[in-house]
N, C-alpha and C positions, 0 to 999 in steps of 0.2 A: 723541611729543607726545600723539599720540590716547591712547595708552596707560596716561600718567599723568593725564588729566582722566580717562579711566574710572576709574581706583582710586579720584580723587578722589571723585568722584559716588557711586561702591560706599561709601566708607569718609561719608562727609556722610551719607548715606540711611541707612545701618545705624546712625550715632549720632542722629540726629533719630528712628528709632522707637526706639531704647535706652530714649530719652526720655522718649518717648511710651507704652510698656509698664510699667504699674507694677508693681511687683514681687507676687507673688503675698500673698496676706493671708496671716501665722500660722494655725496649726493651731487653731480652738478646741477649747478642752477639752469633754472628752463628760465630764457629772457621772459621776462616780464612776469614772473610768478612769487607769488608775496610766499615767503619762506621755501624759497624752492620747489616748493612744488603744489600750491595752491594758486587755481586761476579765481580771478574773481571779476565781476562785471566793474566799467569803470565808476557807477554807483556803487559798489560793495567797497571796493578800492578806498575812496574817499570819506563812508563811514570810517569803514575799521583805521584809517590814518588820523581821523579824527580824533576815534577815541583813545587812540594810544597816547598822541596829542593833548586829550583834556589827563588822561592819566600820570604823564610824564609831570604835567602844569597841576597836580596836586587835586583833579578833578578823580573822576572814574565813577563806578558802578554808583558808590555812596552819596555821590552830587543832589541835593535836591535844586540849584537853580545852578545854571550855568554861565551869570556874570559872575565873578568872583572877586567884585566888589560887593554884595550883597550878600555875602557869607561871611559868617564870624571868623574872625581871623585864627589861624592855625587851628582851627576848630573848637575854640575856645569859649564856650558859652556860660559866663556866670551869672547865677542868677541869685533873687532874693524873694525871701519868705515874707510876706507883711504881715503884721499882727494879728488879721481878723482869719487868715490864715494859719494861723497857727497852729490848730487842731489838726491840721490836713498834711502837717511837717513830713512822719512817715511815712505818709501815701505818697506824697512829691516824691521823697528822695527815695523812694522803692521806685518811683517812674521812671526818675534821672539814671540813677544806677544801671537801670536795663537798658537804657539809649545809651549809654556808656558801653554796654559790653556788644549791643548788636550796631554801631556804629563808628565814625571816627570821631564823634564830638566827644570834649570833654565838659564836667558841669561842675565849677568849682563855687563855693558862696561866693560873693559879690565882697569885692576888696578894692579900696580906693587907694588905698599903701601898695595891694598886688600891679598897680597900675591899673585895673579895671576900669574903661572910659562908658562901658556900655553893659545893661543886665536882662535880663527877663524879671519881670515879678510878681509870683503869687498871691495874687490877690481875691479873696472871697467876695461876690458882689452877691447881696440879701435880696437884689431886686428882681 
């Protein structure tokens, strides 16, 4: 019995200061400090604005050229096997598959029904 009035008392007394402790104030912002509280040179400034910029615009880390006219659209890269190729079928798509999982492209076959206007294609040269 003594035992559960003490928790009681523990547990009443820890929520009556809960209470009584107001939560600490927000961070104020320091002028001109990119998230509140990091200075940065007005070169650093203009990177990191930059790349938030190419990241917001569909760009980021995974970018390999940074016109985005010259990227496959919505990362969309189909491609096609040609015949003298075709031995090399599993090794391809064992390639595509892992650009697939460590990047944002995708590699669907080559479909002209899928709308497909553009492809990669494996092609074995003997020479």
């Amino acid at each position: 019995m003594a035992l559960h009035i003490y928790v009681l008392l523990v547990v009443g007394i820890y929520s009556i200061n809960a209470k009584l402790q107001p939560e600490p104030p927000e961070e104020t912002e320091t002028p001109g400090a990119f998230e509140s509280d990091i200075i940065f040179t007005e070169e650093q400034r203009t990177s990191v604005e930059q790349q938030i910029e190419e990241f917001n615009n569909g760009g980021g880390i995974r970018k390999a050229h940074a016109d985005l006219t010259k990227r496959w659209p919505n990362g969309v890269v189909p491609y096609e096997i040609s015949a003298q190729s075709e031995g090399d079928r599993a090794v391809i798509e064992r390639a595509l598959n892992y650009w697939e999982r460590v990047s944002c492209l995708t590699f669907p076959a080559y479909s002209a029904a899928a709308g497909h206007t553009s492809r990669i294609n494996f092609m074995k040269n003997n020479n």
